[in-house]
PDB file of N, CA, C and O in Angstrom:
ATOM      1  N   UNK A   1     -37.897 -17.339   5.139  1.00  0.00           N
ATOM      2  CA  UNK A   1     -36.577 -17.201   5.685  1.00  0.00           C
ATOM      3  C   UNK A   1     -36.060 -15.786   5.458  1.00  0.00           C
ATOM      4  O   UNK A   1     -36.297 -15.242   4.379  1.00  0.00           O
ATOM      5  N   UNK A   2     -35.232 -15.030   6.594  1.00  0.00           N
ATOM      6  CA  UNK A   2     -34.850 -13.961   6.480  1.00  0.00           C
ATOM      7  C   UNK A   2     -33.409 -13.698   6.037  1.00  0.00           C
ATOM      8  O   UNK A   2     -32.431 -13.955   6.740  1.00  0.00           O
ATOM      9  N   UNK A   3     -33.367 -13.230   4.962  1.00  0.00           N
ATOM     10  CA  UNK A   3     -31.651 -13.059   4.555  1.00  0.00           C
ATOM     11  C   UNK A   3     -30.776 -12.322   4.587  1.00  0.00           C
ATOM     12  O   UNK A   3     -30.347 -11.911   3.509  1.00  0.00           O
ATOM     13  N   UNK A   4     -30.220 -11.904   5.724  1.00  0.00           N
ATOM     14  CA  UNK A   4     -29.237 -10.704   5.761  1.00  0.00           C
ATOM     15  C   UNK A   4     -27.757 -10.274   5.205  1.00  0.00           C
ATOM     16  O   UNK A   4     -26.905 -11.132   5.436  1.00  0.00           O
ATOM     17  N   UNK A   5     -27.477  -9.575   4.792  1.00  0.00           N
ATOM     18  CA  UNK A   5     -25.955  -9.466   3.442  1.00  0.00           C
ATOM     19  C   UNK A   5     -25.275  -9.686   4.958  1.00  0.00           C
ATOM     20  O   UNK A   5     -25.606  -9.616   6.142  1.00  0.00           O
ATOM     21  N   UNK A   6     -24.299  -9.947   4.273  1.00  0.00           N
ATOM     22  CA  UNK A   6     -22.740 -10.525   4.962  1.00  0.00           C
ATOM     23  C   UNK A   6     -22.402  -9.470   5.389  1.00  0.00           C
ATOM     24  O   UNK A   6     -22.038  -8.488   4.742  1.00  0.00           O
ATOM     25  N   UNK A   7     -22.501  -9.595   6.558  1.00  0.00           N
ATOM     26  CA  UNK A   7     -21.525  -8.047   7.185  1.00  0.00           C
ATOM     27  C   UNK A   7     -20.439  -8.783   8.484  1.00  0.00           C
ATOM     28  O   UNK A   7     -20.563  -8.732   9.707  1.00  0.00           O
ATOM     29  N   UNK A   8     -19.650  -9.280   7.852  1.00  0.00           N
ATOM     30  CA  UNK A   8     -18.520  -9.790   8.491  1.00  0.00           C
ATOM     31  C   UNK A   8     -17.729  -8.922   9.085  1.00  0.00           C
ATOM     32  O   UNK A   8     -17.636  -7.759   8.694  1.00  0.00           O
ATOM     33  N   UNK A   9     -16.947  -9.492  10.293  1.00  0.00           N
ATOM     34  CA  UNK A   9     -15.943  -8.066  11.042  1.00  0.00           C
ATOM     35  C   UNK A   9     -15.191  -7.887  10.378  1.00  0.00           C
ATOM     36  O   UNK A   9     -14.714  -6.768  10.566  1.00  0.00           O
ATOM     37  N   UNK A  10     -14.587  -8.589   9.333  1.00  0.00           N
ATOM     38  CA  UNK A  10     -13.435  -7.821   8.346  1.00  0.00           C
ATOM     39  C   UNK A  10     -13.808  -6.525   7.437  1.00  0.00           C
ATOM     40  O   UNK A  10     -13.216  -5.478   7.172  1.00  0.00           O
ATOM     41  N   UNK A  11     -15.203  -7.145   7.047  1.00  0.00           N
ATOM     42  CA  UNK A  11     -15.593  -5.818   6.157  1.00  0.00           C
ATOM     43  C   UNK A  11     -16.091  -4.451   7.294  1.00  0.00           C
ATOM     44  O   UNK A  11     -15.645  -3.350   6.971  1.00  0.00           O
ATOM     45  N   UNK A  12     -16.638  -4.482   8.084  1.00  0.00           N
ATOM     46  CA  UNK A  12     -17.024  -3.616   9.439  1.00  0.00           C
ATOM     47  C   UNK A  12     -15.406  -3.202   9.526  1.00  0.00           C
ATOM     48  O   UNK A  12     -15.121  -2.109   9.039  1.00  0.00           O
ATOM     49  N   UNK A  13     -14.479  -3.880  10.026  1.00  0.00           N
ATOM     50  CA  UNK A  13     -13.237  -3.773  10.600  1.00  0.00           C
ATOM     51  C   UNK A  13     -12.681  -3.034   9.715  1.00  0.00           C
ATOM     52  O   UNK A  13     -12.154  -2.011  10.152  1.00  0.00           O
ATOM     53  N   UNK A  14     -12.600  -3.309   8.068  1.00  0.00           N
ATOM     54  CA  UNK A  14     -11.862  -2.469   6.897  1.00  0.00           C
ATOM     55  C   UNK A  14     -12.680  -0.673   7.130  1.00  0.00           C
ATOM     56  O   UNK A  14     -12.090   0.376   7.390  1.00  0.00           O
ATOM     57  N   UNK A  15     -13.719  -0.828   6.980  1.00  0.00           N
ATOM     58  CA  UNK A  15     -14.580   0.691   6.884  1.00  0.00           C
ATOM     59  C   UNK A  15     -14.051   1.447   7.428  1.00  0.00           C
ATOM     60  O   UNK A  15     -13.694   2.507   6.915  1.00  0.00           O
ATOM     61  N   UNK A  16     -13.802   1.053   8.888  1.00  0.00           N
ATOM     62  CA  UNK A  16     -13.725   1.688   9.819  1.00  0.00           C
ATOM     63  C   UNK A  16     -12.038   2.396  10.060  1.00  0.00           C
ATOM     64  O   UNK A  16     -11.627   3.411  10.622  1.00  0.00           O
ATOM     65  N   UNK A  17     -11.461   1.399   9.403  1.00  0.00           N
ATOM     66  CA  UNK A  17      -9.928   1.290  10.033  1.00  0.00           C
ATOM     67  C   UNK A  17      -8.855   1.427   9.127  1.00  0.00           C
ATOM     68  O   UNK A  17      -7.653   1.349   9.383  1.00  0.00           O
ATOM     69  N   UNK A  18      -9.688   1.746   7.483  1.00  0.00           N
ATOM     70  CA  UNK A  18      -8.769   1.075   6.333  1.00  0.00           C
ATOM     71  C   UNK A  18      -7.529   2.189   6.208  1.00  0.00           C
ATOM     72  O   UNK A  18      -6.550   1.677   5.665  1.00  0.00           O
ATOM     73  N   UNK A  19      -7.363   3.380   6.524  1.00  0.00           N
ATOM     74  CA  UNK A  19      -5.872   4.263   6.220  1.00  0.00           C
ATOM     75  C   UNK A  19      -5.045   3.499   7.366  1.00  0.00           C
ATOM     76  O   UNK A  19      -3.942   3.036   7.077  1.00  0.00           O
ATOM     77  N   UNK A  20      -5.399   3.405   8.254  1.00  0.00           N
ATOM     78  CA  UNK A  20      -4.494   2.781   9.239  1.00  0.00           C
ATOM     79  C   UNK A  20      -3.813   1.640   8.936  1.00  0.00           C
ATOM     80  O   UNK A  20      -2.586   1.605   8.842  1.00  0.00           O
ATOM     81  N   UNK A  21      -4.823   0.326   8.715  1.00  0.00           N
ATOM     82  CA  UNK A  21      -4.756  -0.747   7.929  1.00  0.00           C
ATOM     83  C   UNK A  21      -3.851  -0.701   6.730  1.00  0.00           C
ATOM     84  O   UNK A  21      -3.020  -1.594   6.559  1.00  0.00           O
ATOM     85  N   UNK A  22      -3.985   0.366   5.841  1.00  0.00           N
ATOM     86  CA  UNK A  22      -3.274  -0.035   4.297  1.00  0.00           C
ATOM     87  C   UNK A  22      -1.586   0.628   4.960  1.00  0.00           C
ATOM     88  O   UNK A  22      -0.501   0.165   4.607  1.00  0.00           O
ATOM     89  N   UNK A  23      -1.732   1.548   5.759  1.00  0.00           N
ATOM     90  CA  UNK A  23       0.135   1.772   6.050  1.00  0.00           C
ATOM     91  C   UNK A  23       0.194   0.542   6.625  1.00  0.00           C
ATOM     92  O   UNK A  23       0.616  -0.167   5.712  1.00  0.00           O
ATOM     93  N   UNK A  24       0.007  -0.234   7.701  1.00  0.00           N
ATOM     94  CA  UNK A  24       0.351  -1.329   7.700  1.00  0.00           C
ATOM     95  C   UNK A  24       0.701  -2.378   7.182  1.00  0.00           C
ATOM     96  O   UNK A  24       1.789  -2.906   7.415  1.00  0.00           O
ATOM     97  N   UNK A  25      -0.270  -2.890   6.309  1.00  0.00           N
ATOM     98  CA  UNK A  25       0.231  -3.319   5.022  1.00  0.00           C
ATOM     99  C   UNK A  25       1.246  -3.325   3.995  1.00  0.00           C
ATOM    100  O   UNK A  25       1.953  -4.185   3.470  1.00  0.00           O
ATOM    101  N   UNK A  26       0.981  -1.331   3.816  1.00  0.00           N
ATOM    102  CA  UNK A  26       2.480  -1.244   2.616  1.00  0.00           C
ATOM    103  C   UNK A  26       3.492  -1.688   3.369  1.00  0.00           C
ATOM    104  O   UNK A  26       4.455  -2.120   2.735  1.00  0.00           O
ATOM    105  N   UNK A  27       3.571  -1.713   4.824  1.00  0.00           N
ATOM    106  CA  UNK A  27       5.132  -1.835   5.441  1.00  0.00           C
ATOM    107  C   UNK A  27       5.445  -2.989   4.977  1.00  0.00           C
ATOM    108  O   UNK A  27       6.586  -3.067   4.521  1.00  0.00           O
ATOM    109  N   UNK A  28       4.604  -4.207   4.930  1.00  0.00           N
ATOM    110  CA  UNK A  28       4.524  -5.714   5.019  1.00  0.00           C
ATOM    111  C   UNK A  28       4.670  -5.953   3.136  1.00  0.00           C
ATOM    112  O   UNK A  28       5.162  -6.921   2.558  1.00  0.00           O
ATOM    113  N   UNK A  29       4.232  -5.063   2.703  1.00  0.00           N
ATOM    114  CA  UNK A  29       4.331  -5.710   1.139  1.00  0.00           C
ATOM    115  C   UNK A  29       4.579  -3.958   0.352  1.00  0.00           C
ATOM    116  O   UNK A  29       3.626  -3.308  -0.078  1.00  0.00           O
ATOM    117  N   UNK A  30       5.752  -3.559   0.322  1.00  0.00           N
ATOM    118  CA  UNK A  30       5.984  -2.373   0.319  1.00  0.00           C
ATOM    119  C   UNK A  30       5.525  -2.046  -1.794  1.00  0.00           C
ATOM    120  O   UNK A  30       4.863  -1.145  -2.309  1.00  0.00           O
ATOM    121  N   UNK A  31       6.140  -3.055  -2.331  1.00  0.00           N
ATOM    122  CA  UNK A  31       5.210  -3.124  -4.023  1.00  0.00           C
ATOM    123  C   UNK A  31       4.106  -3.033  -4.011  1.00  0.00           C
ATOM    124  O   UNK A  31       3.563  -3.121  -5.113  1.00  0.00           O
ATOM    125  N   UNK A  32       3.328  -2.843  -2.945  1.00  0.00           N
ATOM    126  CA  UNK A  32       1.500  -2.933  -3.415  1.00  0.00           C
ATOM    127  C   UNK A  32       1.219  -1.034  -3.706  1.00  0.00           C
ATOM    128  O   UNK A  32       1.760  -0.021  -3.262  1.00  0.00           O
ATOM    129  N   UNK A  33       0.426  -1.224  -4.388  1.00  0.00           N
ATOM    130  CA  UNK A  33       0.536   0.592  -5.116  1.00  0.00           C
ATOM    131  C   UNK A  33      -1.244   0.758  -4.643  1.00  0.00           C
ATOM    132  O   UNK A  33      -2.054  -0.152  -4.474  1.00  0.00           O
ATOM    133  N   UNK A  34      -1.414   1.982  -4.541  1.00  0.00           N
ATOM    134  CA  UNK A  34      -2.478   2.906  -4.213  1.00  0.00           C
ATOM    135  C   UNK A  34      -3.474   1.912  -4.586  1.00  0.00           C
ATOM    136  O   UNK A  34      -4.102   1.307  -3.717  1.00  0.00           O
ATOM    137  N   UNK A  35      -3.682   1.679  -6.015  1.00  0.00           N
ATOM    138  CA  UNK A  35      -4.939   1.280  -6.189  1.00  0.00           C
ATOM    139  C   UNK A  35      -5.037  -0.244  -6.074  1.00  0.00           C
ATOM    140  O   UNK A  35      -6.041  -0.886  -6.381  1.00  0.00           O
ATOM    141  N   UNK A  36      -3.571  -0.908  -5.466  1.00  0.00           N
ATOM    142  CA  UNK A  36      -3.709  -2.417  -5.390  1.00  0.00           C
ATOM    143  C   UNK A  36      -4.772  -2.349  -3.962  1.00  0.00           C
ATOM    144  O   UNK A  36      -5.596  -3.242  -3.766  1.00  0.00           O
ATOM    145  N   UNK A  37      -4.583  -0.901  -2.813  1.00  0.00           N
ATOM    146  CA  UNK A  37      -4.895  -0.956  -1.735  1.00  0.00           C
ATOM    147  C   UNK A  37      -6.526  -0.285  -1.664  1.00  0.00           C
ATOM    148  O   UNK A  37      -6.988  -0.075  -0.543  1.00  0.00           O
ATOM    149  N   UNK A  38      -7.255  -0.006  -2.728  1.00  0.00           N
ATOM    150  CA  UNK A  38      -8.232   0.793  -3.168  1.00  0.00           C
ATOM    151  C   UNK A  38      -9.362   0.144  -2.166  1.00  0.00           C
ATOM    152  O   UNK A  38      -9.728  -1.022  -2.313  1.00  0.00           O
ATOM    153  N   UNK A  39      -9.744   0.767  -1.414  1.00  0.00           N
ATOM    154  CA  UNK A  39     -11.298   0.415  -0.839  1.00  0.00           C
ATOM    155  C   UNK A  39     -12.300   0.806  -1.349  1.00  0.00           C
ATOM    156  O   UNK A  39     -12.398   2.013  -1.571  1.00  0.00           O
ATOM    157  N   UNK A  40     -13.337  -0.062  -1.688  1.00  0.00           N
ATOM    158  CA  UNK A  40     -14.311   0.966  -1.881  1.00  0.00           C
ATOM    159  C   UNK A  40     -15.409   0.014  -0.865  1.00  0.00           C
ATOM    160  O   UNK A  40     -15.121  -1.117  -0.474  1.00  0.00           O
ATOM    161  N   UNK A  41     -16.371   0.540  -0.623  1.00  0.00           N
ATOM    162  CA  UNK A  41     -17.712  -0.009   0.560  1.00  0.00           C
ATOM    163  C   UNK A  41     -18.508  -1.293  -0.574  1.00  0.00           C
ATOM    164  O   UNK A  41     -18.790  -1.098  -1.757  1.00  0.00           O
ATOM    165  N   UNK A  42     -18.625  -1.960  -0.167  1.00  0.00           N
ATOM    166  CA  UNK A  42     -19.498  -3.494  -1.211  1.00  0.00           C
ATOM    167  C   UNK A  42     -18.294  -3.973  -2.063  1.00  0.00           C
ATOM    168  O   UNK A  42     -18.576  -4.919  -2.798  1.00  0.00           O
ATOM    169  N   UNK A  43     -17.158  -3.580  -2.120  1.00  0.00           N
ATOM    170  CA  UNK A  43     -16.114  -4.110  -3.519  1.00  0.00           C
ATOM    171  C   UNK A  43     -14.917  -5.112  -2.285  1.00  0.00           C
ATOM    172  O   UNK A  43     -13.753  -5.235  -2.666  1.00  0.00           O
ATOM    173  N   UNK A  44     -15.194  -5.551  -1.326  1.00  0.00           N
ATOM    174  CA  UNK A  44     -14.428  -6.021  -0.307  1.00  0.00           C
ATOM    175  C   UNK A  44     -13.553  -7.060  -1.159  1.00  0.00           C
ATOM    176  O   UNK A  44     -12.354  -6.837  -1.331  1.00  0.00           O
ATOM    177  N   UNK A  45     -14.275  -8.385  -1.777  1.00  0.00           N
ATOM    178  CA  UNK A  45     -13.973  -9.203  -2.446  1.00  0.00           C
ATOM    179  C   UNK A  45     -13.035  -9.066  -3.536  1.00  0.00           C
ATOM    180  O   UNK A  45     -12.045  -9.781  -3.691  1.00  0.00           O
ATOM    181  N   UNK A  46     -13.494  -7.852  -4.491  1.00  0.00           N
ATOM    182  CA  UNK A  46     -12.607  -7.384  -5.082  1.00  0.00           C
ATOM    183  C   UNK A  46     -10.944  -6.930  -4.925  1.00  0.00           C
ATOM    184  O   UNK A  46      -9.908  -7.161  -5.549  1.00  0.00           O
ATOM    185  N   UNK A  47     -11.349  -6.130  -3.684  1.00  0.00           N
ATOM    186  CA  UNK A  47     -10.001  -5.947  -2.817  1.00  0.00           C
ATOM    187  C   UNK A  47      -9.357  -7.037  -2.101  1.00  0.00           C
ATOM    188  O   UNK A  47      -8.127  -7.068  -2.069  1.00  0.00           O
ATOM    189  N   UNK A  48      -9.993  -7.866  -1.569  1.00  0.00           N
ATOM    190  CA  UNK A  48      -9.542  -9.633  -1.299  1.00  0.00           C
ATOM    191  C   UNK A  48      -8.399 -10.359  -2.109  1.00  0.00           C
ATOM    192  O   UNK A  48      -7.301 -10.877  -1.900  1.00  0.00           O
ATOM    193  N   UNK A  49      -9.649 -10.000  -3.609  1.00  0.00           N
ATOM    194  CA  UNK A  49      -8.788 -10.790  -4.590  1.00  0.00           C
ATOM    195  C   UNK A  49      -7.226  -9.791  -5.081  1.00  0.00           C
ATOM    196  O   UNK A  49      -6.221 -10.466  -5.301  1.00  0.00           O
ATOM    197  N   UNK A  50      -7.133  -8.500  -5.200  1.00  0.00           N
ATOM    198  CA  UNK A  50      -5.862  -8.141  -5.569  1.00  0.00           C
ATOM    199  C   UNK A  50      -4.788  -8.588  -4.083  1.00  0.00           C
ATOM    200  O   UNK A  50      -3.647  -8.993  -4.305  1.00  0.00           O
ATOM    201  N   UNK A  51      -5.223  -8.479  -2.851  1.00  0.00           N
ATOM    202  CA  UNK A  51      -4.448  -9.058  -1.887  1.00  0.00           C
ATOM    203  C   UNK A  51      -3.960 -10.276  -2.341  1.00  0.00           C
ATOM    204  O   UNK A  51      -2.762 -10.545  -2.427  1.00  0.00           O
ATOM    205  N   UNK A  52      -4.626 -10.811  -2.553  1.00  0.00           N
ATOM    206  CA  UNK A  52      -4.558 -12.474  -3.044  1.00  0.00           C
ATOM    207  C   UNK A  52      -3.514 -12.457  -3.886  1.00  0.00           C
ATOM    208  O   UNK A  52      -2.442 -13.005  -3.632  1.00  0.00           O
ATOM    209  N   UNK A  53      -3.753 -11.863  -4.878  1.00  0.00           N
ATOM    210  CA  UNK A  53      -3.070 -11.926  -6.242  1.00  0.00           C
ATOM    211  C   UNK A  53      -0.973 -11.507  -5.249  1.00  0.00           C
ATOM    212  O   UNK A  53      -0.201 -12.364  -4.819  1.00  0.00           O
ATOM    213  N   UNK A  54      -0.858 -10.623  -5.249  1.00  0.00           N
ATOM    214  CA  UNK A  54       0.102 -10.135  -4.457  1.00  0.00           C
ATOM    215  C   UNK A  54       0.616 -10.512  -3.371  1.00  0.00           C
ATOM    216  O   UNK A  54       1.801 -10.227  -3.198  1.00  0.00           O
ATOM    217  N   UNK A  55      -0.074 -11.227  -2.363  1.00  0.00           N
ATOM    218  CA  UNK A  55       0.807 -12.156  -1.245  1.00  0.00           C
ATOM    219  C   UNK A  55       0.518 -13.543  -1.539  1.00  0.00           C
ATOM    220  O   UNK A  55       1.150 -14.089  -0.635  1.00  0.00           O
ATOM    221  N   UNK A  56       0.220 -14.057  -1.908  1.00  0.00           N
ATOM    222  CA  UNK A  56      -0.130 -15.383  -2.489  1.00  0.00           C
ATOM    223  C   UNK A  56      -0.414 -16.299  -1.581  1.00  0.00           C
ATOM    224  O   UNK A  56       0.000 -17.451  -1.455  1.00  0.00           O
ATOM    225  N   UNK A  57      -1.556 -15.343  -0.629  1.00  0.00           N
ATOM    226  CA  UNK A  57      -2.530 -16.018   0.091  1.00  0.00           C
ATOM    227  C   UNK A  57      -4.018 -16.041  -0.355  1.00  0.00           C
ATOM    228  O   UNK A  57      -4.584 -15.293  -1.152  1.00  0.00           O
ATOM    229  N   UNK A  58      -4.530 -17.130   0.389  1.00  0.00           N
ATOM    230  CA  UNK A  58      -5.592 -17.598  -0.277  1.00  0.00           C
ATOM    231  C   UNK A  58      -6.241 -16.550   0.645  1.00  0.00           C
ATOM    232  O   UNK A  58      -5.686 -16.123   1.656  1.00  0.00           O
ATOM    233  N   UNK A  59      -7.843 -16.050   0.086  1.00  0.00           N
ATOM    234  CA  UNK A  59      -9.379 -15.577   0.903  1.00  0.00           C
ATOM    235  C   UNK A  59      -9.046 -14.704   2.107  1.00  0.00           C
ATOM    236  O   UNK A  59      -8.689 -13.561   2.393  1.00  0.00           O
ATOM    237  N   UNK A  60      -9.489 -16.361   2.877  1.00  0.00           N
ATOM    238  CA  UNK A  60      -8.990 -16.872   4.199  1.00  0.00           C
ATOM    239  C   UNK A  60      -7.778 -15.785   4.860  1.00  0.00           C
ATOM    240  O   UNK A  60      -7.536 -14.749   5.479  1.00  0.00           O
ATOM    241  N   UNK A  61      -7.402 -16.677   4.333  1.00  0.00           N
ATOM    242  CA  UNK A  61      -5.829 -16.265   4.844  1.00  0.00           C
ATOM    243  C   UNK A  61      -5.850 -14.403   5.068  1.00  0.00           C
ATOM    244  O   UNK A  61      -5.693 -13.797   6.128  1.00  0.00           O
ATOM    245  N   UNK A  62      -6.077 -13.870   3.799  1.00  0.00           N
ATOM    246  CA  UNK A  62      -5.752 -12.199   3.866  1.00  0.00           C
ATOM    247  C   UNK A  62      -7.232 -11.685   4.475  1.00  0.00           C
ATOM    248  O   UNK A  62      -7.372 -10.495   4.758  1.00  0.00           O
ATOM    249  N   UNK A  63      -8.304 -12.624   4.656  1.00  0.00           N
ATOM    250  CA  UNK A  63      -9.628 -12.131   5.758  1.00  0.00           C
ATOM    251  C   UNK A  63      -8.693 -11.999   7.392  1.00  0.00           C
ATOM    252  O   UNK A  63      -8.651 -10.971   8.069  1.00  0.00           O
ATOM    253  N   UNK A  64      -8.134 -13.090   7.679  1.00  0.00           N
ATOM    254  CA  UNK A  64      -7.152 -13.390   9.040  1.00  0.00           C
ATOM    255  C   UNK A  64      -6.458 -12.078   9.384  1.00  0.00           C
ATOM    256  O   UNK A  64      -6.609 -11.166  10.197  1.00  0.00           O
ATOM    257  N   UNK A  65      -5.492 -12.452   8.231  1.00  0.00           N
ATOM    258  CA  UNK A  65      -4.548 -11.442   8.078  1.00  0.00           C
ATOM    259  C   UNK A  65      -4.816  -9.719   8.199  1.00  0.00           C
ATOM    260  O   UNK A  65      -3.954  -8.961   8.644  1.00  0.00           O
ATOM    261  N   UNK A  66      -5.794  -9.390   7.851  1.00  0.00           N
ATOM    262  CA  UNK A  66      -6.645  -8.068   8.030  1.00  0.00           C
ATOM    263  C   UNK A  66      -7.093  -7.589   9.187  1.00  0.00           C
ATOM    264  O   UNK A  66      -6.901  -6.465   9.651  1.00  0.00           O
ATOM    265  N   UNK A  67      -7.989  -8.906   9.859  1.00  0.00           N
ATOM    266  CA  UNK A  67      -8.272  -8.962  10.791  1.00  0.00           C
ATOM    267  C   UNK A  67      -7.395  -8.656  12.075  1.00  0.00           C
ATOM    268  O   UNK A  67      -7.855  -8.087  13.065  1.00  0.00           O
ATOM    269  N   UNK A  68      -6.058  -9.103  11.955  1.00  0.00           N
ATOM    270  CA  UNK A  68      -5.121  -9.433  13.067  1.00  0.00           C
ATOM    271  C   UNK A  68      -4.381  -7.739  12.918  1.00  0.00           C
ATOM    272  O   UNK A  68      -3.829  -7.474  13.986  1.00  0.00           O
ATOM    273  N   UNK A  69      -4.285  -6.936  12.208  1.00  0.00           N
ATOM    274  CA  UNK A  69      -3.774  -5.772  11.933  1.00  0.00           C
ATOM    275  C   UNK A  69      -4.404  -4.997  12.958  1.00  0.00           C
ATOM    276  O   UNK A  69      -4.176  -3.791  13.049  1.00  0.00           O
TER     277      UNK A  69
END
């Protein structure tokens, strides 16, 4: 069986788009600080979870939510 890493359009979609993306964001949750918004390339999840932590949406929800930006 062949196993390929997760390359979901959110994470493709973040790479590509993320300064644009995080002003958007601060507008929407203006308390989130630099490094709540920190990208780094493979740490997606990581960055998931401080979203999480701060809008008190689940995964899901701030994968959507990213997405729709």
């Amino acid at each position: 069986m062949d196993h390929k890493p997760n390359t979901s359009s959110t994470g493709l979609q973040i790479k590509g788009n993320w300064n644009e993306m995080k002003g958007k964001i601060k507008q929407q949750y203006a308390d989130l600080t630099d490094n709540d918004l920190l990208y780094e390339e493979g740490k997606e999840d990581e960055l998931y979870g401080r979203l999480q932590k701060h809008t008190g949406k689940t995964k899901d929800q701030v994968k959507e939510w990213i997405d729709k930006l």
